[in-house]
N, C-alpha and C positions, 0 to 999 in steps of 0.2 A: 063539143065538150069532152075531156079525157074522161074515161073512165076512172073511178077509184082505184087508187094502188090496192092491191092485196098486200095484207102484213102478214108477214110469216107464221107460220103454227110454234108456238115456246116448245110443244113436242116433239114435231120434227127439227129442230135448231137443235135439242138436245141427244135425240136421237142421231143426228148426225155428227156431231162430236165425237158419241160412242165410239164412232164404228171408223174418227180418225185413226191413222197410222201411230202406233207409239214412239216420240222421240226417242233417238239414238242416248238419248242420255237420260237416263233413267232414275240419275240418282241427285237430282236437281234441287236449289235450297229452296226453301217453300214459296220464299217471296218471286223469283223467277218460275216456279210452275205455275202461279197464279195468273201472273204475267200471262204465260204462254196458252192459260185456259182461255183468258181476256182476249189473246187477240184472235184465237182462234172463235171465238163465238162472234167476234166482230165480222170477223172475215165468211164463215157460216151466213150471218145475217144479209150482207152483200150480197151474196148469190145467188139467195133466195128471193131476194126484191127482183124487180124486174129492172132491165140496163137498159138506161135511154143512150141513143148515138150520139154523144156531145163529148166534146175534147176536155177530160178532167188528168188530175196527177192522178199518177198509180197510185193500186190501194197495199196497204200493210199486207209485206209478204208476211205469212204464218210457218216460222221454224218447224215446227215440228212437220208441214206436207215438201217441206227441202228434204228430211230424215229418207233417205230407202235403203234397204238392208244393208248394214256393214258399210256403207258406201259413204256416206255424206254426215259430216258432220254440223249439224246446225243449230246456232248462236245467234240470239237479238245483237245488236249494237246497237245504242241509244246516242244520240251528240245532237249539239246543236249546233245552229250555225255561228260564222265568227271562224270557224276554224279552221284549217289548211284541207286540201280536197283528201288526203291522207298521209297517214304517218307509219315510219316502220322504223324500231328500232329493233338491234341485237342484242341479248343477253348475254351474261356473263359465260354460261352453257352451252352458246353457241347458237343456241333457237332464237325466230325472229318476231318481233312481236308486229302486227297490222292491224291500223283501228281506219278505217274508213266515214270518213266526214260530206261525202258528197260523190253523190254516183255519176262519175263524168271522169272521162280520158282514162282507162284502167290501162292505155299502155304507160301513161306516164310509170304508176306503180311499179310494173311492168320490167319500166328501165331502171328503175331506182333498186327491183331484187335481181338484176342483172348485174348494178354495178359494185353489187354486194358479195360476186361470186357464185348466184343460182341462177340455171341456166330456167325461167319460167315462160310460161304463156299467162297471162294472166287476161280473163274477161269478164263483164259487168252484165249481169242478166235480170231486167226490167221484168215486173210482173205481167204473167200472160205470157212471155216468149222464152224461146229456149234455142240455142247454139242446135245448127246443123251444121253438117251431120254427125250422127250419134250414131255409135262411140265414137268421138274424134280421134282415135288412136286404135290399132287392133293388138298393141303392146303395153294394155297397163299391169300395172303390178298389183294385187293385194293390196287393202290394207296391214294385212300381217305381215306381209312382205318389204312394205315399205311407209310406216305410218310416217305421213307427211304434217298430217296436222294432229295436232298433240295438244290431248286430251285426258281429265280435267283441267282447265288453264291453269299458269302458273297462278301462283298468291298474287292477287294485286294486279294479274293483268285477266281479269273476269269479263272486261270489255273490250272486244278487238278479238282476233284470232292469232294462236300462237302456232307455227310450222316450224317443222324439223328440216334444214335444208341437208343436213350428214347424210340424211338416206337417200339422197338423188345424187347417182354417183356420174363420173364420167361419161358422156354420149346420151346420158339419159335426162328426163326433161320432167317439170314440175306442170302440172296445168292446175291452175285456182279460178275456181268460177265461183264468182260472188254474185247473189240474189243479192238485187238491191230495188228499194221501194222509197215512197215517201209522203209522209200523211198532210193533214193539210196546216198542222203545226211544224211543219220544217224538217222534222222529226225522221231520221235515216233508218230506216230495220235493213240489216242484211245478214245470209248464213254463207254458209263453205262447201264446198266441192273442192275436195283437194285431191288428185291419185298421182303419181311418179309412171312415167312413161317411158318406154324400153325400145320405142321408135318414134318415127314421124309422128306430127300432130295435126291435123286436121285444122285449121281457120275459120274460125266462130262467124256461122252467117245467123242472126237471128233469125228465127220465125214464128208467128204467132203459135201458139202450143197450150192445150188445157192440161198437160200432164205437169209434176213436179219439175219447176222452174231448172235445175241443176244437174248434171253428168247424165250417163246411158238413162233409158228404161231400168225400172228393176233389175235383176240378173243379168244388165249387159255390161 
């Protein structure tokens, strides 16, 4: 007979929240930080339970452990199914809007901001793994240097991620990594890793990985 599950301590669940990383966006409307508490204490709780080895979907990536300094910008995206695997349109200003409906084929996306005129890489990063090797480029630029993805979103496009393609100039290269999950209502969360690159890029090999899902380490 199995043993009883242990059920977490509401302590340590809270306790460990504390002591997450603060999202890059700091100045969030109430109804989205609540959001992000939510899924973060969901995702807390998971951890904490103990994992049996059986083939399930991934669980809710949590925006704010995508956030690492200055680096990543990270965004819930909500959709349901019914819809196209993703969509991108251009704004009148020239930035391009991406709402992502289903984590599958991201080179399609891929050719679709190529045939738009941005020279991208674009790859899809399942919870638990993370693109080797890191940093896929020893030539990225700043954020300051080249904000790619642009933030606060525009009015009206709150959902989806909105990138700057004017700052990727000639010979240089966009790389978009999207964290993407999926609950067991259908239910898409994904965030952004977005940098402009100044050389070669590196060829996204997954691998299993307990660090944040998106671009270098920390300071790399």
């Amino acid at each position: 007979m199995n043993a009883a599950r242990p059920q977490p301590d509401p302590g340590q669940i809270e306790e460990l929240a504390r002591l997450l990383p603060v999202p890059v966006e700091r100045d969030l409307p109430a109804g989205r930080r609540r959001l992000l508490k939510e899924l973060m204490m969901q995702e807390i709780d998971q951890e904490v339970r103990p994992r049996k080895r059986v083939l399930r979907r991934p669980a809710f990536l949590i925006p704010a452990l995508v956030a690492t300094a200055a680096l990543a910008v990270a965004v819930p995206v909500f959709v349901s199914g019914g819809n196209p695997a993703y969509a991108v349109a251009q704004n009148p200003d020239g930035t391009i809007h991406i709402t992502i409906n289903e984590a599958k084929n991201p080179k399609d996306l891929q050719a679709s901001l190529r045939g738009m005129g941005l020279n991208a890489v674009v790859d899809y990063i399942p919870t638990g793994k993370k693109c080797s090797p890191q940093p896929r480029s020893q030539s990225f630029l700043s954020n300051q240097e080249a904000p790619l993805s642009v933030w606060p979103a525009p009015k009206g496009q709150e959902v989806g991620f909105t990138i700057d393609p004017r700052v990727v100039k000639d010979g240089q290269t966009a790389v978009l990594e999207f964290s993407v999950g999926e609950s067991s209502a259908g239910v898409i969360a994904a965030g952004i890793w977005a940098r402009v690159s100044d050389g070669s890029v590196a060829d996204c090999e997954l691998v299993d990985s307990t660090e944040a899902p998106l671009g270098p380490p920390t300071g790399g």
